[in-house]
GUDOMAR-375439 format. One record per residue (C-alpha): x negated, y, z. Coordinates in steps of 0.05 Angstrom, whole numbers, padded with zeros to 5 digits, always signed. Layout:
XYZ...
This chain:
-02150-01466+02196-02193-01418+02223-02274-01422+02207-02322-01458+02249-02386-01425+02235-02409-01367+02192-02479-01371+02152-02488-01301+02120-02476-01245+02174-02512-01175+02172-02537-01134+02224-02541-01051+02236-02612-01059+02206-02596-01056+02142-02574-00987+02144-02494-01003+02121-02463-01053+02174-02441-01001+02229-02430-01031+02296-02474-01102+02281-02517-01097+02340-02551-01176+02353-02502-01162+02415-02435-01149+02381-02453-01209+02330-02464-01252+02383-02412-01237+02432-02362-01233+02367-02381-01302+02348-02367-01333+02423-02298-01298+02414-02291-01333+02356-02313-01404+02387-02358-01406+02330-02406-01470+02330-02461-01442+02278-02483-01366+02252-02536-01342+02208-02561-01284+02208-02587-01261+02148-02605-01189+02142-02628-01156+02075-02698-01171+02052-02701-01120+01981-02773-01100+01991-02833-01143+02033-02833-01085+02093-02762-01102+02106-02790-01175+02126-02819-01142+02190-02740-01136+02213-02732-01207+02211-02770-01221+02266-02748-01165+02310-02674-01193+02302-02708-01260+02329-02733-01226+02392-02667-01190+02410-02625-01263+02391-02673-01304+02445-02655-01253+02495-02575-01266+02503-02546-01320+02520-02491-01347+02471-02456-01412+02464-02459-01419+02393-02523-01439+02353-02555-01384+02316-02600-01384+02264-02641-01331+02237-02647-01324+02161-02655-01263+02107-02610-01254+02047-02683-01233+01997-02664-01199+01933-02680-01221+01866-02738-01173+01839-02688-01119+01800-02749-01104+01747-02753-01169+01713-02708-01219+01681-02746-01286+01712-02707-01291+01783-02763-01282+01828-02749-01251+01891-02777-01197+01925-02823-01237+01966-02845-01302+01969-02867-01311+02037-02808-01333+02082-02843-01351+02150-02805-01337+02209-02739-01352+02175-02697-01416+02174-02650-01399+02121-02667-01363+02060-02605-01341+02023-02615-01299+01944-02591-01242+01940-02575-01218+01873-02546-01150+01867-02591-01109+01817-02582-01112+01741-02649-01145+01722-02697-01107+01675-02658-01037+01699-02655-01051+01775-02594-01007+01790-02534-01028+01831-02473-01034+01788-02398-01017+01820-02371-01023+01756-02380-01039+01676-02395-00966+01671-02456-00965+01720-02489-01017+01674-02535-00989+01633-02546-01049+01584-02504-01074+01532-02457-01133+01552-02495-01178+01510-02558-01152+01539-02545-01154+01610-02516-01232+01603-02575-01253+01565-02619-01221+01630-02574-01235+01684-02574-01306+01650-02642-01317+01654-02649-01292+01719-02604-01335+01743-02631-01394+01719-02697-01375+01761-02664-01370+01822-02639-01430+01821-02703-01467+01790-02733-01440+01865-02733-01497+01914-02748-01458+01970-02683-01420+01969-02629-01455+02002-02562-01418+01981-02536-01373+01920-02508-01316+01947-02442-01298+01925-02444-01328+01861-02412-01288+01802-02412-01214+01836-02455-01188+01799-02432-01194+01725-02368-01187+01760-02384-01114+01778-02426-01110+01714-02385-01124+01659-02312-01138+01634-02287-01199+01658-02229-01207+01612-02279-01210+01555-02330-01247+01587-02307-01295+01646-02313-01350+01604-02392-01328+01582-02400-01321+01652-02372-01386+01672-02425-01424+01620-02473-01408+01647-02456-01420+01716-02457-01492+01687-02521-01485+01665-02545-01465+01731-02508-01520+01771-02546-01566+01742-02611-01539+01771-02583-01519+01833-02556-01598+01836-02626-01614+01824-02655-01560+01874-02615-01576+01929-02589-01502+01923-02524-01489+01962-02469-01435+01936-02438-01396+01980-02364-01381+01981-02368-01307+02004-02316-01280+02036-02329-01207+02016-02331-01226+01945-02255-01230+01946-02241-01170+01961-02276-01138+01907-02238-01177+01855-02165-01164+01831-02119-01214+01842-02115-01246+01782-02191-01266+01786-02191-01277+01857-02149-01346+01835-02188-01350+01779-02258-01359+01831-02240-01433+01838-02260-01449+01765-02334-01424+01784-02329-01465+01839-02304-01512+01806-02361-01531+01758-02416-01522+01809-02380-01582+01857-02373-01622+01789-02451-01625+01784-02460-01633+01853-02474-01564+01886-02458-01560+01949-02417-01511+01974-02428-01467+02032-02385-01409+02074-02404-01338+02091-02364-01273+02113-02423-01230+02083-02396-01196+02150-02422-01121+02154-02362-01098+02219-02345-01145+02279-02275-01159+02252-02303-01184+02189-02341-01250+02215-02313-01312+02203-02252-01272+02153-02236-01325+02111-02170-01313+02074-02208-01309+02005-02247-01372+02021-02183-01400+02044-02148-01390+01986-02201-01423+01933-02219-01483+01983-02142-01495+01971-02151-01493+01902-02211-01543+01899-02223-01621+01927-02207-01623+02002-02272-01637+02047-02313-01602+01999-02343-01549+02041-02408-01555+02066-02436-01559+02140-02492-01512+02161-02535-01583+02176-02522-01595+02105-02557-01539+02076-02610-01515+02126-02669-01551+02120-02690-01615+02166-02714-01591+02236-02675-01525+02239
């Protein structure tokens, strides 16, 4: 069953999603019959907030038939170990997604366990405690792409079940939050297959404390809003009607 809305799409802004003018989002999304989109552009220093509102502007001047809201996927601050983001001041957005794609304390950008300068042990003892700030911040409404980052950071057949401990630690307070996580379609295709199935089990834990859970392509090309054959594939995996609705997870009077 094809998607009905899309809540973490990213523009030409950014500097890496070729082709995502507000146009080509928008007019991709009516092709789509799309209900719902967020926009949510990168946010990994404050001067990157000033793109936020120019994506406003250019939205309020087409006219589209699906509802669009305009958000910012902020980074987690990559030089400390606490989970604060980048900036704290998130007027002008109605959806505030965390970002978390830095190892903390070293604040480079991991493709691999070999990118990662720290010690496994090290970086899950900081990526654990940042983790645990994010989702101790009530003003962020959604996890991005939960489990990428130690994904990319260290070896999951040694430490999936490490990782997947303290995602139950941080359910709990993302229960308690009223933090969202976010299926993420483009999360699937940077895991094998084997852990692609495996996702579910993440997922798994956060619906058993009461997360809810929320979609998003994490499109960066046309073609790749609204994919969904990794999200799919876990929601068929876990209890049926447990996605999330944009309403759900966007504050009241958005």
């Amino acid at each position: 069953m094809p998607m009905t809305y899309d809540m973490h799409i990213h523009t030409e802004y950014c500097g890496h999603a070729f082709g995502m003018t507000i146009e080509a989002i928008l007019k991709r999304a009516d092709e789509l019959g799309l209900h719902t989109i967020a926009i949510t552009d990168h946010v990994f220093r404050p001067a990157d907030l000033a793109v936020i509102s120019r994506i406003r502007r250019e939205a309020e001047q087409y006219k589209t038939k699906c509802r669009v809201i305009i958000g910012a996927e902020i980074d987690v601050n990559g030089d400390c170990c606490d989970g604060r983001l980048v900036t704290d001041d998130f007027s002008g957005m109605d959806y505030v997604i965390a970002g978390f794609h830095y190892v903390p304390t070293v604040g480079n950008y991991p493709h691999c366990p070999e990118d990662c300068d720290l010690r496994p042990d090290d970086f899950l003892e900081v990526w654990r405690s940042s983790l645990l700030g994010i989702v101790s911040n009530p003003t962020v409404d959604t996890l991005a792409h939960p489990g990428r980052l130690p994904a990319a950071a260290v070896d999951l057949d040694v430490h999936f079940d490490d990782i997947l401990a303290v995602y139950a630690e941080a359910a709990a307070l993302s229960a308690e939050n009223n933090i969202a996580w976010e299926i993420n379609e483009l999360t699937g295709c940077r895991l094998c297959d084997y852990y692609q199935k495996q996702w579910r089990r993440l997922y798994q834990i956060g619906l058993d404390a009461g997360v809810k859970l929320i979609y998003g392509s994490d499109a960066h090309n046309p073609s790749s809003i609204a994919m969904s054959d990794f999200t799919h594939m876990t929601l068929e995996s876990l209890p049926e009607g447990c996605l999330s609705q944009p309403d759900d997870v966007l504050k009241p009077g958005v």
